[in-house]
MILUMLUM-673175 format. One record per residue (C-alpha): x, y, z; residue number from 1. Coordinates in Angstrom, 3 decimals, decimal comma, always signed. Each point is the difference from the previous one (the first is absolute). Example, Ala and Ser with C-alpha at 12.3 -4.5 7.8 and 13.67 -1.06 7.14 Angstrom:
<sites>
((+12,300 -4,500 +7,800) 1)
((+1,370 +3,440 -0,660) 2)
</sites>
This chain:
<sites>
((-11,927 -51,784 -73,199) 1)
((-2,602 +2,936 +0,930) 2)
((+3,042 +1,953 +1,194) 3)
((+1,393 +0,077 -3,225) 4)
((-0,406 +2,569 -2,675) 5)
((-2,085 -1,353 -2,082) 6)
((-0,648 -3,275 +2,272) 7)
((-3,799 -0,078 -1,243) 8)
((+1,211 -0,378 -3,973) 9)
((+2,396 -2,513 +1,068) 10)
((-3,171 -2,842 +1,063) 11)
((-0,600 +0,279 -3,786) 12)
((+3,060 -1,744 -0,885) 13)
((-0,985 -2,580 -2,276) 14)
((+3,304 -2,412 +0,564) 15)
((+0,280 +0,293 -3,461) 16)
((+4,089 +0,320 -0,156) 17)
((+0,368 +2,342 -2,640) 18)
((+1,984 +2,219 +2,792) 19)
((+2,350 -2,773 +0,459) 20)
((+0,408 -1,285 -3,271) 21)
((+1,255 +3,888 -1,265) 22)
((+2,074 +0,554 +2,866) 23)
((+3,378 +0,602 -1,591) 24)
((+1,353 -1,466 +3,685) 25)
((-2,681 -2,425 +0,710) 26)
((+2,092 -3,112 -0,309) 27)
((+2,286 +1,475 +2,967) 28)
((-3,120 +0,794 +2,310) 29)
((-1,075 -2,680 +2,303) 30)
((-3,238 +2,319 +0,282) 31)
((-1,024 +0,784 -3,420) 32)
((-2,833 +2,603 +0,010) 33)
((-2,847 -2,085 -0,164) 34)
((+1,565 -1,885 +3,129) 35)
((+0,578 +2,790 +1,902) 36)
((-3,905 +0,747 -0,324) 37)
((-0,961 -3,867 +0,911) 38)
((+2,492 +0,557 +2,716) 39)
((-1,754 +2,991 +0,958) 40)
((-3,276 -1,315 -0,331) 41)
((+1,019 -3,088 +1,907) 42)
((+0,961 +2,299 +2,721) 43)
((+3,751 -1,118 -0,203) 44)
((+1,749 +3,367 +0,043) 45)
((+2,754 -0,873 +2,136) 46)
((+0,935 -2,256 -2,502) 47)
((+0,014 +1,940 -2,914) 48)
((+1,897 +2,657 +2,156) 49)
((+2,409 -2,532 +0,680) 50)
((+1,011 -0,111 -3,918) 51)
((+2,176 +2,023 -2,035) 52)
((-2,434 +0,487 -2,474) 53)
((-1,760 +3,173 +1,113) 54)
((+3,822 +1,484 -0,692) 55)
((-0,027 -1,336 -3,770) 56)
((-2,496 +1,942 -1,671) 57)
((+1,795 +2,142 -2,201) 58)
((-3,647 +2,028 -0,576) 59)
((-0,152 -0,627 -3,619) 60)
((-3,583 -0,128 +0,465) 61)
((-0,438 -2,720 -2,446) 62)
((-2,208 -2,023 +2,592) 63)
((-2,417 +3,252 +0,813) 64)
((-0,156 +0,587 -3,953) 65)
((-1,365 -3,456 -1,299) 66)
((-1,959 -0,626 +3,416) 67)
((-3,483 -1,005 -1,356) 68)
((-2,009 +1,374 +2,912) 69)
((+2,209 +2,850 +0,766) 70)
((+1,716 -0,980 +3,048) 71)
((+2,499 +2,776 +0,998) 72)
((+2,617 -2,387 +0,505) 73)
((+3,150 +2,365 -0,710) 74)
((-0,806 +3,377 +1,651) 75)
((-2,405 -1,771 +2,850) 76)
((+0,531 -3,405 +0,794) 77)
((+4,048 +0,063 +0,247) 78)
((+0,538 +3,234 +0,581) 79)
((-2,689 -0,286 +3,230) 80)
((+1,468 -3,245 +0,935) 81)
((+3,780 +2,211 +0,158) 82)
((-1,967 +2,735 +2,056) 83)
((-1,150 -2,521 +2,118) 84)
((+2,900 -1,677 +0,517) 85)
((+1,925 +3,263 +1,191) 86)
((-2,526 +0,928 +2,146) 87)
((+0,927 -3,097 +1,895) 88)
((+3,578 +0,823 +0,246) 89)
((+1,464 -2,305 -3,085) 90)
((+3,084 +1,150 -1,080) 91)
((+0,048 +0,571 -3,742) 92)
((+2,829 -1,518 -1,877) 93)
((+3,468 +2,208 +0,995) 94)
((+0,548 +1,085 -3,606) 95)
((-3,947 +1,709 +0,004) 96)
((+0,251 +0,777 +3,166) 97)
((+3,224 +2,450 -0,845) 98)
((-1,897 +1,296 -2,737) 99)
((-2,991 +1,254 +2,387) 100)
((+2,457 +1,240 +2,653) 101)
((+1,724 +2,381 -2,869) 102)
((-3,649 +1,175 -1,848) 103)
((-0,822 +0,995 +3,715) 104)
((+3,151 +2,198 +1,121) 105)
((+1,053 +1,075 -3,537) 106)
((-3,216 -0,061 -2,336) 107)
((+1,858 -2,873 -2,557) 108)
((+0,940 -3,570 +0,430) 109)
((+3,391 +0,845 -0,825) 110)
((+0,969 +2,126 +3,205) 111)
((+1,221 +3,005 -1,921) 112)
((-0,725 +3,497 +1,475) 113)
((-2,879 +1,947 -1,616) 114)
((+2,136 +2,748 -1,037) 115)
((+1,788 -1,902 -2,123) 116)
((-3,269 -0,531 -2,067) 117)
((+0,287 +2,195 -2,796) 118)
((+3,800 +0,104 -0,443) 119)
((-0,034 -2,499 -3,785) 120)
((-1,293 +3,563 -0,677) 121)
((+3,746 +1,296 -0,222) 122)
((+0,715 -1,892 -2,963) 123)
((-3,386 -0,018 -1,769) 124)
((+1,120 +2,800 -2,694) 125)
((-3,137 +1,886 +0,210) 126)
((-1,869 +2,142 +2,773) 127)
((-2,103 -2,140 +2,561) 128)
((-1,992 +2,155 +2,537) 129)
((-0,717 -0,859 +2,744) 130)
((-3,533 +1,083 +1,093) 131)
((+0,028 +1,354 +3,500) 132)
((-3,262 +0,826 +2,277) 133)
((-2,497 +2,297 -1,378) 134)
((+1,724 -0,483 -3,631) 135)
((-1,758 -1,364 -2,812) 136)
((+0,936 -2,659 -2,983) 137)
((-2,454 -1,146 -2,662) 138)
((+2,077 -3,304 +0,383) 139)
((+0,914 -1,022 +3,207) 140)
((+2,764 -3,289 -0,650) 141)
((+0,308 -2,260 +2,807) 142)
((+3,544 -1,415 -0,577) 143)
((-0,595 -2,872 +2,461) 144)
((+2,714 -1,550 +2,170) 145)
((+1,908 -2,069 -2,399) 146)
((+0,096 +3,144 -2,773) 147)
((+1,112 +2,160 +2,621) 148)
((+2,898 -2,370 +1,948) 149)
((+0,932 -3,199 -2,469) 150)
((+2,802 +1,084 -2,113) 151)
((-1,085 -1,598 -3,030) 152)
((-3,986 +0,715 +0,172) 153)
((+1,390 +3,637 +0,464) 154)
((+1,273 +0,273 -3,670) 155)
((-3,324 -0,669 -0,724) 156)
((-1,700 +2,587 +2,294) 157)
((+2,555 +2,061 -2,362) 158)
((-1,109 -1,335 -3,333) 159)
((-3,902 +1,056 +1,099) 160)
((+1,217 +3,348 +1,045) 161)
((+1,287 +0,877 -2,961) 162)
((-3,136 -1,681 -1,993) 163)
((-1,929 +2,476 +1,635) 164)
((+1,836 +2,635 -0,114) 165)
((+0,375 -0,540 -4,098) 166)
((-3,908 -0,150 +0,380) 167)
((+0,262 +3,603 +1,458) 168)
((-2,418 -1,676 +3,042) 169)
((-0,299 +2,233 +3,138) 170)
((+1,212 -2,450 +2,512) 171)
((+1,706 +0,242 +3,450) 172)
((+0,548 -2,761 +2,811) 173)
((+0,251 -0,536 +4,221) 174)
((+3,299 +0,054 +0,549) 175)
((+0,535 -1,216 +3,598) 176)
((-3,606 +0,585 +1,028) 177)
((-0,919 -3,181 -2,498) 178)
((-0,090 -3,209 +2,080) 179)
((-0,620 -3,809 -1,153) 180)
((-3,635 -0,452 -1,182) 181)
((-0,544 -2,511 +2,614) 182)
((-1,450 -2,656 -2,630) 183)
((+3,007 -2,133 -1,278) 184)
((+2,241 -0,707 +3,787) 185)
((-3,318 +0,521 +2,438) 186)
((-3,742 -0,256 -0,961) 187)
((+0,206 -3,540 -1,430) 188)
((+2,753 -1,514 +2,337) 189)
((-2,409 +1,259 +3,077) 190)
((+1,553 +3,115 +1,323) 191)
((-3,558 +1,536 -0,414) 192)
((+1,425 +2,306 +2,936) 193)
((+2,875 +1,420 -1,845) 194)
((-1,913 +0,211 -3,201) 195)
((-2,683 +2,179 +1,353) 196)
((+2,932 +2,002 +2,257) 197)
((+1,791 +0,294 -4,078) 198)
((-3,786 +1,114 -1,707) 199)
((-0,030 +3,015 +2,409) 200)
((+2,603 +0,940 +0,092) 201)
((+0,161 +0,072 -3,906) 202)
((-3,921 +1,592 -0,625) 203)
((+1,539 +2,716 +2,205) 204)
((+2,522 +1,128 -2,421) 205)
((-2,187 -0,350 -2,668) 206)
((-2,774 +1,965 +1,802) 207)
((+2,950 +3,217 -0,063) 208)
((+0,179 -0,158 -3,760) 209)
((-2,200 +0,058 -2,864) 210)
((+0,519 -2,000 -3,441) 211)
((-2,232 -1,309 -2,248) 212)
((+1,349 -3,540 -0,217) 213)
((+2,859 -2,352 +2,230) 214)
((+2,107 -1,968 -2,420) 215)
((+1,279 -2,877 +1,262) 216)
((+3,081 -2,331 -1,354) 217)
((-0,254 -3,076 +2,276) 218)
((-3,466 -2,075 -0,483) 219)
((-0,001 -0,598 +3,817) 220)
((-0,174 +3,482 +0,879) 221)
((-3,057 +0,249 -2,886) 222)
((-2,039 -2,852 +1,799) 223)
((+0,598 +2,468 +3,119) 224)
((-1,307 +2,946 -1,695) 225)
((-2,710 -1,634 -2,096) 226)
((-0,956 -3,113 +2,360) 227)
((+0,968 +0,378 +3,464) 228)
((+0,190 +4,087 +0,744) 229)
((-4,111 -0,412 -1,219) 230)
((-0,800 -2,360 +2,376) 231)
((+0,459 +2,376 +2,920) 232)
((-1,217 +2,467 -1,821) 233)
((+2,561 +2,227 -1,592) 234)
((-0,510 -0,836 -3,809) 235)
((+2,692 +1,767 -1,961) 236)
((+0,716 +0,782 -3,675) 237)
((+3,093 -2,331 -0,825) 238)
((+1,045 -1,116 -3,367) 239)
((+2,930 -2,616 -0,231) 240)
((+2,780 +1,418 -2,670) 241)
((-0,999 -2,528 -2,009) 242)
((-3,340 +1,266 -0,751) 243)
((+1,103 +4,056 +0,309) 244)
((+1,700 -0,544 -3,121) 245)
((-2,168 -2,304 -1,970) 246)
((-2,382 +2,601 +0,329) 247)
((+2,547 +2,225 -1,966) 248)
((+1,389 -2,535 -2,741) 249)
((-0,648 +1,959 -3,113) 250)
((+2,771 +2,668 +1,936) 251)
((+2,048 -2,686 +1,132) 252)
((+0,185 -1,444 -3,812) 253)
((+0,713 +3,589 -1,127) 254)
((+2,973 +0,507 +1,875) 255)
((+1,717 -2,995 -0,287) 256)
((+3,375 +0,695 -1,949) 257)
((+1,578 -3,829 +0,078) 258)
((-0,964 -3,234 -1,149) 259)
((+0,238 -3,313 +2,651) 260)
((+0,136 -2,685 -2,496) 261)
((-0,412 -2,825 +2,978) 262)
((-2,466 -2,519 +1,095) 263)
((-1,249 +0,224 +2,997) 264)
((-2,521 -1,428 +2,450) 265)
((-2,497 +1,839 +2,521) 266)
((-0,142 -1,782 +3,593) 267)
((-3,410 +0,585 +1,950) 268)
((+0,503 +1,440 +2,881) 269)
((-2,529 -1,615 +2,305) 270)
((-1,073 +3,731 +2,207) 271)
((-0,547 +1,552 -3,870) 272)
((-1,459 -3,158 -1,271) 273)
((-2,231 -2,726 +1,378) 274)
((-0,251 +2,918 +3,441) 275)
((-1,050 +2,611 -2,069) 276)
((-1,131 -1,053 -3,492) 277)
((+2,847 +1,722 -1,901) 278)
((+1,387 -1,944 -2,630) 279)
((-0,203 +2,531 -3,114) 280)
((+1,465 +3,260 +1,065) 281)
((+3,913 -1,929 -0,064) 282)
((-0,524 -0,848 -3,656) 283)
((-1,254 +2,578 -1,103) 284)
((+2,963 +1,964 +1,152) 285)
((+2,877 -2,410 -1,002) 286)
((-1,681 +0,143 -3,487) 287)
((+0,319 +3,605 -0,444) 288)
((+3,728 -0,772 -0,131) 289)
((+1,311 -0,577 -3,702) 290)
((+1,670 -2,805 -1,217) 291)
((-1,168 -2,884 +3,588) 292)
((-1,433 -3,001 -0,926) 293)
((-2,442 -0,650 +3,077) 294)
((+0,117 -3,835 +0,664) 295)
((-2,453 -1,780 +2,547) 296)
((+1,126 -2,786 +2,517) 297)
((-2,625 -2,657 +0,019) 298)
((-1,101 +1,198 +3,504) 299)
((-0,879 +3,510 -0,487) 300)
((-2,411 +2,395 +1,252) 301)
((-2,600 -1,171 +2,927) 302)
((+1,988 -3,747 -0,732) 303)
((+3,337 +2,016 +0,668) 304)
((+2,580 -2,126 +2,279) 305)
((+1,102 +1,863 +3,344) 306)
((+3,092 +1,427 +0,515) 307)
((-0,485 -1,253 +3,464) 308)
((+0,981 +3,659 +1,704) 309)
((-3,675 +1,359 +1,016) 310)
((-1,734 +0,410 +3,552) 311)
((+3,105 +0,245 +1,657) 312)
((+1,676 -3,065 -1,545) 313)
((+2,859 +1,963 -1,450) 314)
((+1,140 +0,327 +3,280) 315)
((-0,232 -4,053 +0,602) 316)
((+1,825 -1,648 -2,576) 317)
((+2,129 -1,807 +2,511) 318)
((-2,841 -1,345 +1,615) 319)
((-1,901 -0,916 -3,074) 320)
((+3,215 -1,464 -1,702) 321)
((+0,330 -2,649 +2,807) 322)
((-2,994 -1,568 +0,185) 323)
((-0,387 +0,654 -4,156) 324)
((+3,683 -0,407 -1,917) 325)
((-2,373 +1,406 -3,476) 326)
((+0,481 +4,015 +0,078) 327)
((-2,949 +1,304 -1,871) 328)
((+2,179 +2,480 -1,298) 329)
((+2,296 -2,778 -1,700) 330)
((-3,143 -1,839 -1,656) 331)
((-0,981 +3,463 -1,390) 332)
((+3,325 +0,872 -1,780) 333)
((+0,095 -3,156 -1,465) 334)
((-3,029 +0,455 -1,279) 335)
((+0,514 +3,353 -1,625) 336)
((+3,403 -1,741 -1,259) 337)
((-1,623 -2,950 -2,081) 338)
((-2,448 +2,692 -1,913) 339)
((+3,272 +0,874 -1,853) 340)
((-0,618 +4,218 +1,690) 341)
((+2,946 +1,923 +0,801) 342)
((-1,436 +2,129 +2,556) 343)
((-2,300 -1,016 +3,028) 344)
((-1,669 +3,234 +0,240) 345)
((-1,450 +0,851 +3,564) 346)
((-2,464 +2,326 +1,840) 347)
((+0,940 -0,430 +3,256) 348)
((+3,075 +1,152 +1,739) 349)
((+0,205 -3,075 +1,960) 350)
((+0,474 -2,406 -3,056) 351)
((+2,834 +1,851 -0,883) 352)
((+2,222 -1,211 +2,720) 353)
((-1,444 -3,602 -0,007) 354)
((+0,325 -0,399 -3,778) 355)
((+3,038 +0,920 -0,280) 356)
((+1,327 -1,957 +2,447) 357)
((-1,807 -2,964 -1,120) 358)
((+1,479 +0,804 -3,499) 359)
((+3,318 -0,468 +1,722) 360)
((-0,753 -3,155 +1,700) 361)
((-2,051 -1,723 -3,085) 362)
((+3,010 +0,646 -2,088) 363)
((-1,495 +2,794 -2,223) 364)
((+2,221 +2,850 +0,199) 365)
((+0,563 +1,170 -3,783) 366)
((-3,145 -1,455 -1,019) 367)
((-2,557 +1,641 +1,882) 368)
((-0,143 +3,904 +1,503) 369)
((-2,347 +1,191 +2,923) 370)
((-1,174 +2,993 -0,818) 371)
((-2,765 +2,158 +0,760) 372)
((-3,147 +1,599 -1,602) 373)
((+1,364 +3,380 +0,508) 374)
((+3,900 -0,656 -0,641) 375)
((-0,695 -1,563 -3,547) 376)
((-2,911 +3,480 -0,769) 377)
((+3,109 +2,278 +0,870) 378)
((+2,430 -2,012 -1,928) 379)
((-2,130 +0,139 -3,326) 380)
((-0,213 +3,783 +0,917) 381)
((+3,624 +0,055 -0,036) 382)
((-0,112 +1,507 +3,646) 383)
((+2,112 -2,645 +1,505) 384)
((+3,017 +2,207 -0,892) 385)
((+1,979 -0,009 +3,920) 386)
((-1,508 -2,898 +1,884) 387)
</sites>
């Protein structure tokens, strides 16, 4: 255990079970948390590294969040035991493993070339610089990997572009020098090699511009910025889009020019949320738009379900779904459904593919949309004319 991060904290586990007992995927885990530390303090490792279980934390950080002593049981205890158990030579599961291979050679987990970055710029309708070395931006907007590549998060990445714009912001992005953040396919599924390889590579670009603030779209890349850059060092001014513009409502609410008369319901994303404390800034925003009615589900905020994409997991659904048959993602649409809402509104570009779907699957389509923060701002802007 003293070769852990945190392996000291750890001995203060109190066996209490509250880990367990708010582990959306508990009931699949023949480890729970609080087994995995008795295991651990039993000295069984080879057991628990003979389990799946290590592989089913989605990182919603639900046990690390009502931990009574603190235990780092998220961002330490798993994620160490996943260091540790590549340092031995354990594969990873082959859909992860893919994932990894791609963020290495191509900078994304979807295996697209860099240059092909900032081409949803094309069709965004308004000027998007991008800020080269030496330039300067007072915004500097890190698109992320699923703004920049996914087809639908890109008409998003669109919709914010022309927010700001309208907002007469001084903005710019990467382009192909922007990589993944690291935090959502590496850091918490134990590539602490490839994260740290990612971090440099990233605070070197940044180092060749100056801005005033990063402004982020997916919550993964904020806990980066905000969480993970800071630990080795590198703190950096990031703001998740979220928060940019509730810090300009009264402007938003003055330049709205249609009303949304719709219901809709706010999922809490878990990076914004129970990661980062964030639960305001998305409501404050969807309520600058006229006409919403903003409904809650009955687990909202730092009780908010899991989509069941985070740490990685996006990129193990297969995995998860075989040893789970309950998507997260399913439970969650369902539950936006039976609040009588319209709209699931998101934060996080990752819930926009895994909503949908789910949407699809639970038998929702025509009763319940998937649709951004950002994409419903633009709309009651009327700037969603061409996307």
């Amino acid at each position: 255990m003293g070769k852990l991060p945190s392996g000291e904290k750890i001995l203060s586990c109190i066996q209490c079970g509250m880990c367990s007992g708010s582990c959306p995927l508990g009931y699949a885990m023949d480890y729970t948390p609080r087994r995995m530390i008795s295991a651990l303090r039993a000295g069984r490792i080879e057991d628990l590294y003979r389990s799946d279980a290590i592989w089913l934390c989605v990182s919603c950080f639900n046990c690390t969040f009502r931990c009574p002593v603190g235990v780092q049981i998220t961002d330490r205890l798993i994620a160490g035991l996943r260091v540790d158990l590549l340092s031995r030579g354990v594969g990873v599961p082959s859909e992860l493993a893919t994932a990894f291979e791609r963020t290495a050679r191509y900078g994304n987990p979807f295996g697209e070339s860099p240059k092909k970055r900032d081409a949803w710029t094309k069709d965004a309708g308004v000027d998007i610089r991008v800020v080269r070395d030496g330039d300067s931006a007072e915004v500097l907007w890190w698109v992320g990997c699923f703004g920049s590549y996914n087809k639908r998060n890109q008409k998003d990445s669109v919709a914010l572009a022309r927010i700001l714009t309208a907002l007469d912001v001084d903005f710019g992005i990467l382009g192909s020098d922007e990589r993944c953040s690291g935090d959502l396919p590496c850091s918490s599924q134990g590539e602490e090699g490839l994260f740290y390889e990612l971090h440099q590579k990233n605070m070197q670009e940044f180092a060749k511009r100056k801005f005033k603030t990063v402004l982020v779209g997916d919550p993964h890349a904020y806990n980066a910025f905000n969480k993970e850059y800071p630990r080795l060092g590198t703190p950096l001014p990031v703001r998740h889009h979220t928060q940019f513009l509730a810090d300009r409502a009264p402007e938003l609410r003055r330049q709205m020019r249609k009303e949304i008369r719709m219901k809709v319901t706010y999922h809490d994303a878990c990076c914004l949320g129970r990661r980062n404390g964030e639960y305001e800034a998305p409501r404050i925003v969807l309520e600058t738009i006229p006409g919403m009615k903003l409904l809650e589900m009955p687990r909202n905020r730092e009780n908010a379900l899991c989509c069941g994409g985070g740490g990685g997991a996006n990129w193990l659904d297969s995995f998860i779904w075989q040893r789970t048959r309950v998507p997260l993602p399913m439970q969650r649409v369902q539950e936006a459904a039976k609040t009588g809402a319209e709209i699931l509104a998101v934060s996080c570009p990752l819930e926009i593919p895994r909503f949908e779907d789910a949407v699809k699957s639970a038998g929702l389509e025509g009763r319940l949309k998937v649709l951004d923060v950002s994409h419903m701002v633009a709309d009651g802007m009327g700037l969603l004319g061409g996307t």
